[in-house]
C-alpha positions in Angstrom: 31.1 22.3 -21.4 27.7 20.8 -22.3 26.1 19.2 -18.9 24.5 15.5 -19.2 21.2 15.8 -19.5 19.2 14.0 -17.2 17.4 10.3 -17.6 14.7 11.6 -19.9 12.6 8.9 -22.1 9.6 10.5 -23.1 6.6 8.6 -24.8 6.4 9.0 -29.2 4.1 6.6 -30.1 0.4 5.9 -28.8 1.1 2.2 -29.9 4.8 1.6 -27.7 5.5 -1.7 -26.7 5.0 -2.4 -23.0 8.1 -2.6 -21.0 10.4 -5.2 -20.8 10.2 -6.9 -17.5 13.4 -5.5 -15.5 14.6 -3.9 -11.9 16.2 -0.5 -12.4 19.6 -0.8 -9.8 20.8 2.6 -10.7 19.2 4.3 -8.2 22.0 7.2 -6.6 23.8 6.1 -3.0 22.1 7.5 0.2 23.3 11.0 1.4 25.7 9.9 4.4 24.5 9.8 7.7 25.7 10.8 11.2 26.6 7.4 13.0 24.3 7.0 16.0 26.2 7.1 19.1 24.7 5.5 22.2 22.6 8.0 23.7 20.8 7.7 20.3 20.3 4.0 20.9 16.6 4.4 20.9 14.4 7.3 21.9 13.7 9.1 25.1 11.5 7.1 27.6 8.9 10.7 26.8 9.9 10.8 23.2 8.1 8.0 21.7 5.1 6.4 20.9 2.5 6.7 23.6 0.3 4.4 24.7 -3.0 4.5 26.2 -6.1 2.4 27.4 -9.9 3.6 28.8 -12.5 1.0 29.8 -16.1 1.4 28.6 -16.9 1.5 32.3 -15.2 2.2 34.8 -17.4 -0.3 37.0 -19.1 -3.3 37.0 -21.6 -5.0 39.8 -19.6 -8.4 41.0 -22.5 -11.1 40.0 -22.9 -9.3 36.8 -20.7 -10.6 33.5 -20.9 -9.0 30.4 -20.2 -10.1 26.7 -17.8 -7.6 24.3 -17.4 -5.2 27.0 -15.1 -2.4 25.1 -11.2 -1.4 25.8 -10.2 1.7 23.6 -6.4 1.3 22.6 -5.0 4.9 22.4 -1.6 4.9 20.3 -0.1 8.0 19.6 3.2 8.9 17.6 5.7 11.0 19.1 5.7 14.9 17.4 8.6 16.8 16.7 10.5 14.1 16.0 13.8 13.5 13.6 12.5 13.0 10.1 12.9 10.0 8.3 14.8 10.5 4.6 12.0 9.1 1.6 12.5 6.9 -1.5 9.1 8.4 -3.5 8.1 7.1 -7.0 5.4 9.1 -8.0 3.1 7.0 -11.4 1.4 9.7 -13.7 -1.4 9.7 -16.0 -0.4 11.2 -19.3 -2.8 9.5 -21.2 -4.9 11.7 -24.0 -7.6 12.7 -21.6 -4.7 14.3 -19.6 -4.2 17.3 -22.3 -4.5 20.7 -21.8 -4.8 22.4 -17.9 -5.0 18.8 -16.6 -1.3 17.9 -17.2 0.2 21.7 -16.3 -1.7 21.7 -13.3 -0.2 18.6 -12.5 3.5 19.6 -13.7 2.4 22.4 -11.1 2.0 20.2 -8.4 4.6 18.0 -8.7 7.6 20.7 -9.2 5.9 22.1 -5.7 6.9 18.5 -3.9 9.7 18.5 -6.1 10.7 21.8 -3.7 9.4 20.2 -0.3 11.7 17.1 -1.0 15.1 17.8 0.9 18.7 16.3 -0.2 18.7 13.1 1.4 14.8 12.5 0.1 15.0 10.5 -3.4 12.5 10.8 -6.2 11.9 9.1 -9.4 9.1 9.9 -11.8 7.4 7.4 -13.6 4.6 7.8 -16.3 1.7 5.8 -18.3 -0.5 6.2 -20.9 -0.6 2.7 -23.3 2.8 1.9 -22.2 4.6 3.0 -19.1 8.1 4.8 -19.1 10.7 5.7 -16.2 11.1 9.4 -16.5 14.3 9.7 -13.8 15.7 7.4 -12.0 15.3 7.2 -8.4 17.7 10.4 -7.8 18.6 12.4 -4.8 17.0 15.8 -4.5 19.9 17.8 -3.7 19.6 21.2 -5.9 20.9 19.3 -9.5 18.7 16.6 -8.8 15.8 18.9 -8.1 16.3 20.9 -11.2 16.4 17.2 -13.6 13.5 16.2 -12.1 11.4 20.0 -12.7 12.9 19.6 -16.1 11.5 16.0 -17.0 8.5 16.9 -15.4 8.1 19.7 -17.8 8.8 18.6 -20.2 6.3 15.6 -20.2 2.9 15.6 -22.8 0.5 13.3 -23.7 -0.5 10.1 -25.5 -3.0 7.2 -26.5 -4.9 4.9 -23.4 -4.4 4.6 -19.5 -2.8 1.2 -18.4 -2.4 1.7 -14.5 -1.3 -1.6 -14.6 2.1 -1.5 -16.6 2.1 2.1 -14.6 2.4 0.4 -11.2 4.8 -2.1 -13.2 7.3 0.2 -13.9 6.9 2.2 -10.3 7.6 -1.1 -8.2 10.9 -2.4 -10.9 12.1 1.1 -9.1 11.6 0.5 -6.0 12.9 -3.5 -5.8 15.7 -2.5 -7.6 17.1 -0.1 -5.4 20.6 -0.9 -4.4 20.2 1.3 -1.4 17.0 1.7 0.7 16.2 4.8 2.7 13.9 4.4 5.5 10.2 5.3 4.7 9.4 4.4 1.1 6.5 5.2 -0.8 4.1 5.3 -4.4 1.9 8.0 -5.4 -0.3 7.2 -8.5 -2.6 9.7 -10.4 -5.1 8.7 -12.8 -7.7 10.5 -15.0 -9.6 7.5 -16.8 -10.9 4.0 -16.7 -8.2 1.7 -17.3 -8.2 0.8 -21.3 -6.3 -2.3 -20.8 -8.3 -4.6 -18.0 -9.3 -7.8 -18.3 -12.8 -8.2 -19.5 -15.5 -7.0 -17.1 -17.3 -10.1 -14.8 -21.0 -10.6 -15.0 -22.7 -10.3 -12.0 -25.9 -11.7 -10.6 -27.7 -8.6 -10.2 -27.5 -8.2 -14.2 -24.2 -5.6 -14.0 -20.9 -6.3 -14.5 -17.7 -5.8 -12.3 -14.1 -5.3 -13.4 -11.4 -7.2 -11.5 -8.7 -4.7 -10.4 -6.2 -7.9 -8.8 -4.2 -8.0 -11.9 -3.2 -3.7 -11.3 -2.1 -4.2 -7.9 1.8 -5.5 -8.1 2.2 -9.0 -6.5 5.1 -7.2 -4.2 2.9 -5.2 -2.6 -0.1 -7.2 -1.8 1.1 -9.0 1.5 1.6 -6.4 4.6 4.8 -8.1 5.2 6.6 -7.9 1.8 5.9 -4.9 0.0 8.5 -2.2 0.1 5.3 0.5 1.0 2.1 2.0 0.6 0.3 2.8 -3.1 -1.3 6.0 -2.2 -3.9 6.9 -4.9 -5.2 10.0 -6.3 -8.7 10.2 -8.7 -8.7 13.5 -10.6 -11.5 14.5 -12.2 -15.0 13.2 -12.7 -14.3 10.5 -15.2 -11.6 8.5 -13.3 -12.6 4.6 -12.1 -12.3 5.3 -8.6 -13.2 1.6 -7.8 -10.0 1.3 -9.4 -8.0 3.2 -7.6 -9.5 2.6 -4.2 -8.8 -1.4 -4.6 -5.2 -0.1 -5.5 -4.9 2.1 -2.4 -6.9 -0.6 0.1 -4.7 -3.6 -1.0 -1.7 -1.6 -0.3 -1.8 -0.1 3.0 -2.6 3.2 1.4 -5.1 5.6 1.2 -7.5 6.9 -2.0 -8.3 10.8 -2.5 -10.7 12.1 -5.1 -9.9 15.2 -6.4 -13.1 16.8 -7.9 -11.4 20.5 -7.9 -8.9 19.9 -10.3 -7.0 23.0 -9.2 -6.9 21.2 -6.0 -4.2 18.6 -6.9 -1.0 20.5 -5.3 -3.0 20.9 -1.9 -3.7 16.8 -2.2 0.0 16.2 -2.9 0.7 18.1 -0.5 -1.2 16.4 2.2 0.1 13.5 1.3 3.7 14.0 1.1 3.6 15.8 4.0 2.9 13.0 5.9 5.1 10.6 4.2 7.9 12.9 5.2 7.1 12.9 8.9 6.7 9.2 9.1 7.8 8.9 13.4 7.3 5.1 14.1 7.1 1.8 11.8 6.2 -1.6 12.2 4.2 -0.8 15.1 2.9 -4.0 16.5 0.3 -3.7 19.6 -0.5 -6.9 21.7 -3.1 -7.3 24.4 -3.1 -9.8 27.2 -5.6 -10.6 29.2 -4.8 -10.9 33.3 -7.7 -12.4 34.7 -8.6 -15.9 34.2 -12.1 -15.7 32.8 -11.1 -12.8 30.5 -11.3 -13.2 26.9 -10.9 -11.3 24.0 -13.9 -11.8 21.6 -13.1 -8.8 18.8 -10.8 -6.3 17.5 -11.8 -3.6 15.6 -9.0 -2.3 13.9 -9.9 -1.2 10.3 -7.9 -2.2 7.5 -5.1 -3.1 10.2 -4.6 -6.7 10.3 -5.3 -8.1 14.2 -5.2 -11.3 15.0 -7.1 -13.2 18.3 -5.7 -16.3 19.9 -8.0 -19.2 19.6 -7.8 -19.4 23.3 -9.3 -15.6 23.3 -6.2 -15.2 26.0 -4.0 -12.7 23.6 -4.4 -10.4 20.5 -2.2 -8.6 18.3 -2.8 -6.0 15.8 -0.2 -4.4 13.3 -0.7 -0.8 13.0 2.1 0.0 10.4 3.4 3.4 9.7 2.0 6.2 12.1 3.0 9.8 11.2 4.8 12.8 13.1 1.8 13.4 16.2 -0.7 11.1 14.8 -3.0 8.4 16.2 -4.6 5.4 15.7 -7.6 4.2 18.2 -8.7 0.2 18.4 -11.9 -1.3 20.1 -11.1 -4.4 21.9 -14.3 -6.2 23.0 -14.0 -8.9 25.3 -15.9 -10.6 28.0 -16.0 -9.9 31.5 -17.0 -12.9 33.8 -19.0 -12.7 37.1 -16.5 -11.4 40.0 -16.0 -13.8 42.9 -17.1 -12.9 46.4 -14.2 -11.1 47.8 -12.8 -9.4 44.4 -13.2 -5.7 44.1 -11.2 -5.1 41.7 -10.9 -6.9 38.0 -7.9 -6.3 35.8 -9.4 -6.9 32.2 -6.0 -6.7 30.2 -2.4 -5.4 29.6 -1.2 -3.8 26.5 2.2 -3.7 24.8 3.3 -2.4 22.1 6.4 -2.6 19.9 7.9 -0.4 17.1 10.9 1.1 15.0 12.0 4.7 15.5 11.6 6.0 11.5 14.7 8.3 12.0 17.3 5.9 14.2 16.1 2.6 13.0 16.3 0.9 16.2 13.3 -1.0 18.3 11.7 0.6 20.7 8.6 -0.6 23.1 5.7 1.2 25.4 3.0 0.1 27.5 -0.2 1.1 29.2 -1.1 0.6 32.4 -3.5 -2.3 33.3 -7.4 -1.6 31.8 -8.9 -2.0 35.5 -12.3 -2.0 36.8 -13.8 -1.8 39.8 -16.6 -4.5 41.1 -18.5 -3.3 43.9 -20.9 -5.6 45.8 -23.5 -3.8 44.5 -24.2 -0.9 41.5 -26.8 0.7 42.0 -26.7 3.0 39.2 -24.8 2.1 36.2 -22.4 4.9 35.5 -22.4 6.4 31.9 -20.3 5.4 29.4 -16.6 6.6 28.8 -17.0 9.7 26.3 -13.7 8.2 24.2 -15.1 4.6 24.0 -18.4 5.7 22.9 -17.0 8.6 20.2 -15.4 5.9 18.7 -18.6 3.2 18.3 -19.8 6.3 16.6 -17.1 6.4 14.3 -17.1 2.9 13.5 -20.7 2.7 13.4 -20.7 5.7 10.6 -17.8 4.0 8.6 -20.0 1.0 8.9 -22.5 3.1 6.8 -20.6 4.5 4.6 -19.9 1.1 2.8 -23.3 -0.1 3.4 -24.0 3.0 1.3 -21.7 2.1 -1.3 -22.8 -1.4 -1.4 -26.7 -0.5 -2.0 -25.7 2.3 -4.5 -23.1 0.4 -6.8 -26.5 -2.4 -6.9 -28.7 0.6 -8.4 -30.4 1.1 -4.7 -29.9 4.8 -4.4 -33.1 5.5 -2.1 -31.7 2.6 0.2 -28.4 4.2 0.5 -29.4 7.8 1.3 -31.6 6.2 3.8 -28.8 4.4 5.2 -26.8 7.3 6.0 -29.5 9.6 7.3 -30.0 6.5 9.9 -26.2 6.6 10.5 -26.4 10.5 11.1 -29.8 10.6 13.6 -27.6 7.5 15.5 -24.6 9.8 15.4 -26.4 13.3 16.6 -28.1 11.0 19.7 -25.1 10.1 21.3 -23.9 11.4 24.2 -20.4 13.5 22.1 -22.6 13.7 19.1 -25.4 15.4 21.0 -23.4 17.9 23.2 -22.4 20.0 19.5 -18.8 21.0 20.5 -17.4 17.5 19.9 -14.8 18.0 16.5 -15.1 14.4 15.5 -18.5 13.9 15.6 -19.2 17.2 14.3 -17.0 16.4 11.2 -18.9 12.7 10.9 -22.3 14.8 11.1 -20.9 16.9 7.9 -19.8 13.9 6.2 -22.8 11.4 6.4 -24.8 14.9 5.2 -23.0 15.3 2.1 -22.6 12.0 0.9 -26.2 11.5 1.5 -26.9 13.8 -0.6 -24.6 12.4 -3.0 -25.8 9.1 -3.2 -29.5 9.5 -3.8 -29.4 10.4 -7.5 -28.2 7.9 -10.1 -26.2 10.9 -12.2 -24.3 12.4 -9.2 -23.6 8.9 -7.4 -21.6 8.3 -11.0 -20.0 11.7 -11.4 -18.9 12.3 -7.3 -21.0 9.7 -4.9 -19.0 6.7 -5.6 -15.7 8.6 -5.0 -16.5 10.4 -2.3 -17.9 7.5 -0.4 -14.7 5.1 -1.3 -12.3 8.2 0.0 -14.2 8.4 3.3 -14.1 4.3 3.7 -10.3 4.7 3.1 -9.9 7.4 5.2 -11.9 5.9 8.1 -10.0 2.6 7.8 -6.7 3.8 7.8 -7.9 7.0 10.0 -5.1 8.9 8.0 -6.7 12.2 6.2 -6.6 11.6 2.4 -7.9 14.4 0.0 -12.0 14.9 -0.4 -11.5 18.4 -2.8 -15.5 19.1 -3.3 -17.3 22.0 -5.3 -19.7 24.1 -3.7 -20.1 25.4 -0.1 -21.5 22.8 1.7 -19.2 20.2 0.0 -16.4 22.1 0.9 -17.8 22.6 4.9 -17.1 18.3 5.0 -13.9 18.6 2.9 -12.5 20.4 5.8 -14.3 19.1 8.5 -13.7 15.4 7.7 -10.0 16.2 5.9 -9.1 17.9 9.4 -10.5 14.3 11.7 -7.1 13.1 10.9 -4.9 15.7 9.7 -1.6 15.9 11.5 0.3 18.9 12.2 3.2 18.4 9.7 0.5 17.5 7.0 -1.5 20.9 8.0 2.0 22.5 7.5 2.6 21.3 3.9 -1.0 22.6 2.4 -0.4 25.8 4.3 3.0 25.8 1.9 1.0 24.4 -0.8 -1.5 26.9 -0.5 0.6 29.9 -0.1 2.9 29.2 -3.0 -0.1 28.9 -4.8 -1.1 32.6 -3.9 2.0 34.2 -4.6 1.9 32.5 -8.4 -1.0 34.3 -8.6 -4.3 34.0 -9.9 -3.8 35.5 -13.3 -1.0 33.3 -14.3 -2.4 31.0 -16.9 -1.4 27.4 -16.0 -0.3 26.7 -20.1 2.1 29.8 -20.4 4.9 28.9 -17.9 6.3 26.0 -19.3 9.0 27.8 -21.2 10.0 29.8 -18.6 10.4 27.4 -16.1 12.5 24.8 -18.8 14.8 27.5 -19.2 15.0 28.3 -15.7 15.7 24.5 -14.7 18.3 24.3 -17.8 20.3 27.2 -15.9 20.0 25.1 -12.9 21.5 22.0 -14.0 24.7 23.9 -15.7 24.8 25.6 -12.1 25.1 22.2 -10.4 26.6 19.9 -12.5 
C-alpha cells in the first residue's frame, strides 16, 4: 500500500502566476481537549499574572506639586504555566539568492522546530520567491504530520525574485481560513533580499528615495484588534531590506531579528518559537485610575503598546497583548501631583487593574496592585533619591529614544551625528545611579548595546551592510521588550548579542536555544550542510509509511 503523499506544490517556473485570491479551510481538527472542570475555572489567586506599582518617590513636601511625576507598572506573566497549543505558518524565502548553504541551513532550522512542535501544535509552510505557494496545509504535528512537513521542507529549492508581499498573502489565506482555531497563533517570515516587486520608490526631500512597505503588510493584520497574530520577522544575511522587514514586524505586533551569522538561523527560530509556545496570558489590558482629586495622568509610556489617556487625565488604559511563560512588561505613567492640603499626610496617586485571558484555559482572569501612595510630610528636608526601578527604566527609554534618533540621522546620510547620538545616550546611561553602580544586568546590557551600534553607525559601508539592522532589531526589541535575535560577527559584537538578547529572554526561550544549540553539537561540525538531504528524505519517507 502506497501512502498519500503529503500537500506538496513546489515552485517550476521563475515566471508562475501569482496566486489566486482564496482562504485555505482544510486545515486538520484540533487534537481533543480535556473539558475544564470548575476548579479550572480560572487560575490560582498566586498563579497568574502579577501586578506591581513603585512611585518615583516615595515622598513629597505638602506645598510642593510636581508635573509628570513617574509610576512604574510592573506586569509579570505567571511561569510554569499550562502551555497554550500553536497555529504557526512559517513564509520562506526561496528566491535565487537563497541557493546553496542558505536554503539547507534553513531546511536545518526549520525540521529542528518541526521537532519542538508537539501534537496538538499545527504547522503549515508557506514559500515565495516571484510567486508564493502553500507547501502543507495547516497540519497537526503528531509524528505523520511531523514527518510531511520535514519531507516538504526538504524537499524545497530555489527560484526567480522575492515578493514578500504575495508571501504574506498566501501565509494570512491560512490562517483566516482555518475552520478551527487553536489558542496562540502566529507567522514567521524569513527573507534574504530586497523585495523585487514593490511599488516604485518615493522621492524624498532630502534628495533619496523611500520605498513604501504598506502594501506588504496584509490588511488583517494591521489593526491590534483584528488580526489573528503577530508577523515575527527574520533578516538573514547582509543583503536583506531590513526596513522591510521591520515595518512588517512593527505593524504587526511582532518583533524583527537580523541574523548576520547565517549559521545562526536555528538558534533565532528557536528563540522565537520558544516563546510562542509558552504564550501564559492574552489580551492583557492594564487600566489606571487616579484616587485623588487633583491627580492626573499626563503620559504613558508604553512602547509600541497602544495606551490610551482620558481627556479628563482621570483614567488610562494600555493593551499589553501577549506576555510569555515568566515574562514582563514595565510602563512609565507620568502624572501630576498637586500641592497637599494642610492636614493630608498621605496622597494616594492611583490604582491599577488589570485584565487578561489565561492562554491555556481560555477564561478571564483579573489582578491588581495596591494603591501607588506617597507620603507628604509638613516639611522635606532632604529630597530622598530616586526609586532604582523607576529610574533604570528612564534609562531604558531614554537609550531606545537614541537608538531611533540614530537611525533617523544615519538613513539621512548623517553618520557622525548618529554615533554622536549614541555615545551621548551611553555617558547618560553610565551616570545614573543603576548604570553607575556596574552590577546592574540591564544597564550593563544597554551599555554593550549603545557601544556596538555606535560603532556601527559611523561609517557609511558598515551602517548599509549591519548598522541599519542592528539598530531596527534593538528599536523592536526595546518596544516590544521581548528578545528577538541580534546574531553578530566578531567578539565584541557577540558580547551585546548576548547581553542585550538576554534583557528580555525568558526562561522557556533560554530553554529552546539551549535545545537548539545542543542539537546542533551533536550534528556535528563536520557534517556538511548540502550532503544530508538525501538521507533525511529517505528517513522521513519511512516515517510517513510508519504512520499513515
Amino acid at each position: 500500500h502506497t501512502p498519500p503523499m503529503p500537500d506538496i506544490k513546489l515552485p517550476h517556473f521563475a515566471a508562475a502566476p501569482p496566486p489566486p485570491v482564496v482562504v485555505f479551510q482544510d486545515d486538520d481538527p484540533l487534537e481533543p481537549r480535556p473539558a475544564a472542570g470548575g476548579a479550572q475555572a480560572a487560575p490560582a489567586a498566586n498563579g497568574g499574572l502579577v501586578l506591581k506599582v513603585q512611585c518615583e518617590f516615595p515622598a513629597l513636601g505638602r506645598g510642593a506639586s510636581w508635573d509628570k511625576f513617574a509610576v512604574l507598572v510592573d506586569a509579570k506573566a505567571p511561569a510554569d504555566v499550562a502551555r497554550a497549543p500553536l497555529d504557526l505558518v512559517t513564509v520562506l524565502d526561496v528566491s535565487g539568492s537563497m541557493n546553496g548553504q542558505k536554503l539547507e541551513l534553513v531546511k536545518r532550522a526549520m525540521c529542528f522546530v518541526v521537532d519542538q512542535l508537539g501534537p496538538a501544535d499545527r504547522l503549515s509552510v508557506v514559500t515565495f520567491s516571484n510567486a508564493a505557494w502553500r507547501i502543507t496545509h495547516l497540519a497537526r504535528m503528531s509524528a505523520a504530520g511531523k514527518a510531511a512537513a520535514k519531507l516538504a521542507v526538504e524537499r524545497l529549492v530555489v527560484v526567480g525574485g522575492t515578493n514578500i508581499g504575495q508571501g504574506l498573502l498566501v501565509g494570512t489565506q491560512v490562517l483566516l481560513g482555518r475552520r478551527h482555531r487553536n489558542a496562540v497563533a502566529s507567522m514567521i517570515l524569513l527573507s534574504d533580499g530586497q523585495d523585487t516587486c514593490l511599488p516604485p520608490a518615493i522621492a524624498q526631500p532630502n534628495g533619496g528615495v523611500a520605498k513604501s512597505y504598506a502594501s506588504l503588510v496584509p490588511r488583517s493584520f494591521a489593526s491590534a484588534g483584528s488580526r489573528p497574530g503577530p508577523i515575527h520577522t527574520f533578516g538573514f544575511g547582509a543583503d536583506h531590506d531590513a526596513a522591510a522587514m521591520h515595518a512588517i514586524a512593527e505593524a504587526t505586533g511582532g518583533t524583527f531579528s537580523f541574523v548576520q551569522d547565517q549559521a545562526a538561523i536555528q538558534d533565532s527560530f528557536a528563540r522565537c518559537v520558544g516563546g510562542l509556545l509558552s504564550v501564559a496570558v492574552q489580551e492583557t489590558r492594564v487600566a489606571v485610575t487616579c484616587l485623588h482629586r487633583g491627580v492626573r495622568v499626563q503620559d504613558v509610556k508604553s512602547g509600541s503598546y497602544e495606551s490610551n489617556v482620558a481627556a479628563d487625565g482621570r483614567a488610562a488604559t494600555i493593551d499589553a497583548g501577549e506576555l510569555y511563560d515568566d515574562e514582563r512588561r514595565l510602563f512609565l505613567v507620568l502624572v501630576y501631583v498637586p500641592r497637599a492640603r494642610a492636614t493630608e499626610e498621605v496622597t494616594r496617586l492611583v490604582k491599577v487593574s488589570c485584565t487578561y485571558g489565561d492562554a491555556a484555559t481560555g477564561q478571564t482572569a483579573h489582578a491588581a496592585a495596591p494603591a501607588a501612595v506617597i507620603q507628604r510630610p509638613l516639611e522635606l528636608e532632604h529630597m530622598p533619591p530616586p526609586s532604582i526601578e523607576v529610574e533604570r527604566e528612564r534609562v531604558r527609554l531614554a537609550a531606545a529614544e537614541g537608538i531611533a534618533a540614530a537611525r533617523a540621522a544615519a538613513d539621512g546620510g548623517q553618520h557622525a551625528g548618529a554615533a554622536r547620538i549614541l555615545d551621548a545616550r551611553l555617558k547618560e546611561v553610565e551616570r545614573s545611579a543603576p548604570g553607575a553602580a556596574g552590577d546592574d544586568p540591564t544597564c550593563e546590557a544597554i551599555k554593550e548595546e549603545l557601544r556596538d551600534l555606535s560603532a556601527r553607525v559611523g561609517d557609511r559601508r558598515e551602517y548599509q551592510q549591519t548598522g541599519r539592522a542592528c539598530l531596527l532589531a534593538g528599536m523592536s526589541s526595546h518596544a516590544q521588550q521581548r528578545a528577538s535575535g541580534v546574531e553578530l560577527q566578531g567578539s565584541a559584537g557577540k558580547a551585546a548579542a548576548t547581553a542585550t538578547t538576554r534583557a528580555y529572554l525568558t526562561p522557556k526561550m533560554e530553554e529552546m536555544v539551549d535545545l537548539s544549540r545542543e542539537s546542533s553539537r551533536k550534528r556535528g561540525s563536520s557534517q556538511r550542510p548540502g550532503g544530508r538531504s538525501e538521507q533525511v528524505i529517505k528517513q522521513v519517507k519511512q516515517d510517513l509509511s510508519e504512520n499513515f
